[in-house]
Structures are given as C-alpha cells and as structure tokens.
Residue frames as a rotation matrix with the C-alpha (Angstrom) as fourth column:
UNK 1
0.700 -0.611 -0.370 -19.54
0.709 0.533 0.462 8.97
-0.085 -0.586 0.806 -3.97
UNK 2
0.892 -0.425 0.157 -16.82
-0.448 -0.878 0.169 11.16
0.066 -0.221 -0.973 -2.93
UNK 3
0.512 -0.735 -0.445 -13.29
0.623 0.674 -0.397 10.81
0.592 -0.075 0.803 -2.76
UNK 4
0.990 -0.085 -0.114 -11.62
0.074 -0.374 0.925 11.18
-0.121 -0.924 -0.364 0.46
UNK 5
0.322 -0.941 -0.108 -7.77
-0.387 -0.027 -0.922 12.29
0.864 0.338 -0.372 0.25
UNK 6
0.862 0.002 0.507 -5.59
-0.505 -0.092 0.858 10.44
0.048 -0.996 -0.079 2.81
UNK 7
-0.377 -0.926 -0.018 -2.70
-0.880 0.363 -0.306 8.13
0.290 -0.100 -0.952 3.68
UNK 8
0.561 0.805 -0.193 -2.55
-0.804 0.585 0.105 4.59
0.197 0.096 0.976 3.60
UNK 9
-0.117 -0.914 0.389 -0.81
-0.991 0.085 -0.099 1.88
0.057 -0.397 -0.916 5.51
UNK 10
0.585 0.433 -0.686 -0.16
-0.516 0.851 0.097 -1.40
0.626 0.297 0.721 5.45
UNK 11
0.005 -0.364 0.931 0.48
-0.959 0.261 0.107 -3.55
-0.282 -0.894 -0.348 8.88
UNK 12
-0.939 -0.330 -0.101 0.64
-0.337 0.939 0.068 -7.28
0.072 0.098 -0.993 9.54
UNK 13
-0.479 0.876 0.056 -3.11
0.739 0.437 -0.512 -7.45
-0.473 -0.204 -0.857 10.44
UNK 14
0.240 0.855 -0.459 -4.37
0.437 -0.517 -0.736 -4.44
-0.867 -0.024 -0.498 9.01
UNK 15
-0.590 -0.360 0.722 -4.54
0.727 -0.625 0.283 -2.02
0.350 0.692 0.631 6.21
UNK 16
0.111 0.859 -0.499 -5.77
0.845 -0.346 -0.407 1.32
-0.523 -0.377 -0.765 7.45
UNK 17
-0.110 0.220 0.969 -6.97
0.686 -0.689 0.234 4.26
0.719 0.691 -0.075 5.77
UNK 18
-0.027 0.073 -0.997 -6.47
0.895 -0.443 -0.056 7.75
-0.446 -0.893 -0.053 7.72
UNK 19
0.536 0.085 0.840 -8.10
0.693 -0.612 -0.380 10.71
0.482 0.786 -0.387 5.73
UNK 20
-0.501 -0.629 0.594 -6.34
0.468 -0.775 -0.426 14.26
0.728 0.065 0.683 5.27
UNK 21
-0.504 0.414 -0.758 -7.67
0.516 -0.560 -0.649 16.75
-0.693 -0.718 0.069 8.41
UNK 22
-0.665 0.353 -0.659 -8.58
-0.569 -0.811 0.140 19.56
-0.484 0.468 0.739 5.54
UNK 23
-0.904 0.410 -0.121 -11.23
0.199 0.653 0.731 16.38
0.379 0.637 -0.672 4.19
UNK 24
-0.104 0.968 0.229 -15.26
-0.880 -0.197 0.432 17.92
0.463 -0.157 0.872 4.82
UNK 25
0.797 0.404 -0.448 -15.12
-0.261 0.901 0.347 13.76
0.544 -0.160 0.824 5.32
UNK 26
-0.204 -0.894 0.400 -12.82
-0.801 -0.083 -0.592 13.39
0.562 -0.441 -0.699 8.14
UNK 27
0.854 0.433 -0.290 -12.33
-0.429 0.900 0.078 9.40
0.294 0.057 0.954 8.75
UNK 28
-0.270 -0.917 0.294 -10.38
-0.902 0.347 0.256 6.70
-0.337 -0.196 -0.921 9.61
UNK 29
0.856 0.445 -0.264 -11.42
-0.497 0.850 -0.176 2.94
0.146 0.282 0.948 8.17
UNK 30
-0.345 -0.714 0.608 -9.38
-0.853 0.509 0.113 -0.26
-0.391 -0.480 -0.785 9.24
UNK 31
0.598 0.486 -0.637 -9.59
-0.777 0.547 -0.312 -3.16
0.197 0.682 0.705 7.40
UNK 32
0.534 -0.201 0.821 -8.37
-0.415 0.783 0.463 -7.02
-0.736 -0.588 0.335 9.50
UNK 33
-0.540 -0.327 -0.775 -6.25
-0.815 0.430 0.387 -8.62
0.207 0.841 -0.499 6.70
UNK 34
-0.885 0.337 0.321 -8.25
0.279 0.936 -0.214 -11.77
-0.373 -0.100 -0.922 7.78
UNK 35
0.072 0.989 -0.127 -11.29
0.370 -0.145 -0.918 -9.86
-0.926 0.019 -0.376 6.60
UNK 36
-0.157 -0.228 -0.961 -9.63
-0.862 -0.443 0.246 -9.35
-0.481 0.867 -0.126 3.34
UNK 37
0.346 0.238 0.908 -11.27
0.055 0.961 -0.272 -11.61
-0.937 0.144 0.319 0.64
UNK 38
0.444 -0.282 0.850 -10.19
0.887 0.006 -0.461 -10.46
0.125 0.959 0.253 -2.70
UNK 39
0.296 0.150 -0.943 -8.53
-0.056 -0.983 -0.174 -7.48
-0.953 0.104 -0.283 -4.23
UNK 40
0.308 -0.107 0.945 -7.34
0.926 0.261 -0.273 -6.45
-0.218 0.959 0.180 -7.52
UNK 41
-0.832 -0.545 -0.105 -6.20
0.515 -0.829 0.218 -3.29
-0.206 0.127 0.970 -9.68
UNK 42
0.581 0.793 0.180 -8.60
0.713 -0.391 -0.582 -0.64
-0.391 0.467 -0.793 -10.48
UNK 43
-0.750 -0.361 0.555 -8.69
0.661 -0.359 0.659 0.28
-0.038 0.861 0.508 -13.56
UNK 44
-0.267 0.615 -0.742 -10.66
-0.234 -0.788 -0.569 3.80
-0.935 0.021 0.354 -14.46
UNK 45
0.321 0.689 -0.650 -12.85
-0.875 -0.046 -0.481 2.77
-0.362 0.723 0.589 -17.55
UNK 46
0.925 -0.077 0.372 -11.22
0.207 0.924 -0.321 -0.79
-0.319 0.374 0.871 -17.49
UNK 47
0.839 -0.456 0.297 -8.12
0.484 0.375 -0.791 0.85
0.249 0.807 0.535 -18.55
UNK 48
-0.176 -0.926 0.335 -6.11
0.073 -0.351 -0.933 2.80
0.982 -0.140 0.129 -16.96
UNK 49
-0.290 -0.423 -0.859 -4.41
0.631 0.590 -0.504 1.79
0.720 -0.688 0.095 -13.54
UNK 50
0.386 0.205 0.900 -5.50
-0.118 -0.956 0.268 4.04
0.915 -0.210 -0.344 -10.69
UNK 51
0.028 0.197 0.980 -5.53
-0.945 -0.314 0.090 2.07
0.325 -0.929 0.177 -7.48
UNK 52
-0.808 -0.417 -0.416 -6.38
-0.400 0.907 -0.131 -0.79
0.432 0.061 -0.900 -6.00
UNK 53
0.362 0.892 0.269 -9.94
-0.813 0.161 0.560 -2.33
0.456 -0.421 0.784 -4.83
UNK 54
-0.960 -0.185 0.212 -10.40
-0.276 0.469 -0.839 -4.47
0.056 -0.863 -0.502 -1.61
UNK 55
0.069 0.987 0.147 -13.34
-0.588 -0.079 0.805 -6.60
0.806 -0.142 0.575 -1.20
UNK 56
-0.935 -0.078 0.346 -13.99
-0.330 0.552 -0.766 -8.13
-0.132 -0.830 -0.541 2.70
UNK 57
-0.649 0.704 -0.289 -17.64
0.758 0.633 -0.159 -9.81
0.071 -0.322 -0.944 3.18
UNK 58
-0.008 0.739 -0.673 -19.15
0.810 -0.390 -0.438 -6.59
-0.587 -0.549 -0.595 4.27
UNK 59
0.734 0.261 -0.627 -18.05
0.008 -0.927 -0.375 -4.14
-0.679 0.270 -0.682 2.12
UNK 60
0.304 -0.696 0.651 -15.97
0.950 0.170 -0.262 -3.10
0.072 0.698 0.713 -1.19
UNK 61
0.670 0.164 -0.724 -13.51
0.314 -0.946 0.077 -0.27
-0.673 -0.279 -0.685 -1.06
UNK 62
0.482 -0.600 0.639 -11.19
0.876 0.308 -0.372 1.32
0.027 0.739 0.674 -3.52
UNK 63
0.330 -0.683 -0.651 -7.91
0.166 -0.637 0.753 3.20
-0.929 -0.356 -0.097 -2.63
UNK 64
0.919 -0.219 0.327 -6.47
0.159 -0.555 -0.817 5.74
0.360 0.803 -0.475 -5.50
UNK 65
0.629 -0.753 -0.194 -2.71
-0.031 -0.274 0.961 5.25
-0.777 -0.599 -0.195 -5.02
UNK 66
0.276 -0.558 -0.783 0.72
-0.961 -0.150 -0.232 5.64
0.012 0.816 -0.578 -6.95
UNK 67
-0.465 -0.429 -0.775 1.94
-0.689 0.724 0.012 2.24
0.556 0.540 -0.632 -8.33
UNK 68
0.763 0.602 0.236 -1.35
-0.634 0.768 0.092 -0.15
-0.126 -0.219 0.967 -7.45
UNK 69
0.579 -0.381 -0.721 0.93
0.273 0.924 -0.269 -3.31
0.768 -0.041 0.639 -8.21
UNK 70
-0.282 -0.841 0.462 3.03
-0.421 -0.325 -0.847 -2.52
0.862 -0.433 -0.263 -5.31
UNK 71
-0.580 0.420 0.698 0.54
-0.813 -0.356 -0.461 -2.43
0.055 -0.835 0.548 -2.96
UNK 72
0.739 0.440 -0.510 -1.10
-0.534 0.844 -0.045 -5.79
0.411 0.306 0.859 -4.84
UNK 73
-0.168 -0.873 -0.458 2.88
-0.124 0.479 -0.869 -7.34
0.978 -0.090 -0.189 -4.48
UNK 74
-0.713 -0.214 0.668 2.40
-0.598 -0.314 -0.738 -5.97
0.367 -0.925 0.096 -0.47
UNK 75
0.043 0.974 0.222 -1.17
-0.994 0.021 0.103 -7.55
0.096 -0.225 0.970 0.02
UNK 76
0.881 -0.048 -0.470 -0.16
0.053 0.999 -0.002 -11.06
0.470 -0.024 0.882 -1.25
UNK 77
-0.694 -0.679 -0.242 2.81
0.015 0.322 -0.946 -11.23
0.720 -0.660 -0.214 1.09
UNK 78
-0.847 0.074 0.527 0.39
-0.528 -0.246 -0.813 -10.33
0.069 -0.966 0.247 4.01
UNK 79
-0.163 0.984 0.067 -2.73
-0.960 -0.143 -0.240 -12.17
-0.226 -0.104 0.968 2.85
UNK 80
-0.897 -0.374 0.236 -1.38
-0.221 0.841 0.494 -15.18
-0.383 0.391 -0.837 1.07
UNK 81
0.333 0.861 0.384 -4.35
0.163 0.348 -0.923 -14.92
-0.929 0.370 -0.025 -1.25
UNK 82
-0.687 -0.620 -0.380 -1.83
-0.240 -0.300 0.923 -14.40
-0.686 0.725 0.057 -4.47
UNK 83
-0.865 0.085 0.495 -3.48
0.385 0.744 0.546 -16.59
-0.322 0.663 -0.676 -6.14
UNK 84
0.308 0.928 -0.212 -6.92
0.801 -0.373 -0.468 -13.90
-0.513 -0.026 -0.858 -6.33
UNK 85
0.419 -0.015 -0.908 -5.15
-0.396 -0.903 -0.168 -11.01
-0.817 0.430 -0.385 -8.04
C-alpha cells in the first residue's frame, strides 16, 4: 500500500479526497456521508495518533491528517454517528 499525498474536505454529504498532481497515483475518492458507517482515530502501532480511518460497507480507508480529533469532532456533527468513535 502506498500513500497518496493530498487534500481533504469535508461537505454536508461528502468527504472527498483529491490527491497532489506531482502523486505517480493521481486520484480523487468521494465518500456519501450516508455511506459512512464507522470511523475512529488511527493510531500507528496502536499508539500514536496519525489520522483518522473511515469504514463504509464497501471499503476501509485511512486519511493521515494534522489533529485526527478535529476531523472525528467534524464527522459526528455531519454523521450523527457520535456515539461510534
């Protein structure tokens, strides 16, 4: 697995990933907030904070950002699934 550098946004229906142009993997990935069933922090070896991980029915993905609980704080406002992280 590879990591893709990019920018990440969070809408009312969506969260989308849009990778860097200079990425060999040049992408975009969109993710329905209705198609959001869980997330959580990821933690690198269980222990230290890196990111945050998204899991929908179809697929699990995990975004490497600065201050993961933000973006956890952002999710439950837009998902009302607090009660999962």
């Amino acid at each position: 697995m590879e990591g893709v550098g990019g920018k990440l946004f969070l809408f009312k229906d969506s969260l989308l990933f849009k990778s860097h142009k200079y990425n060999i993997q040049r992408h975009s990935l969109s993710i329905p907030i209705s198609e959001i069933k869980s997330y959580d922090i990821y933690k690198l070896f269980g222990v230290f904070p890196l990111g945050f991980k998204v899991n929908t029915l179809n697929s699990k993905e995990i975004f490497i950002v600065d201050k993961p609980k933000e973006w956890i704080h952002a999710l439950q406002a837009s998902t009302k699934l607090g009660f999962l992280v």
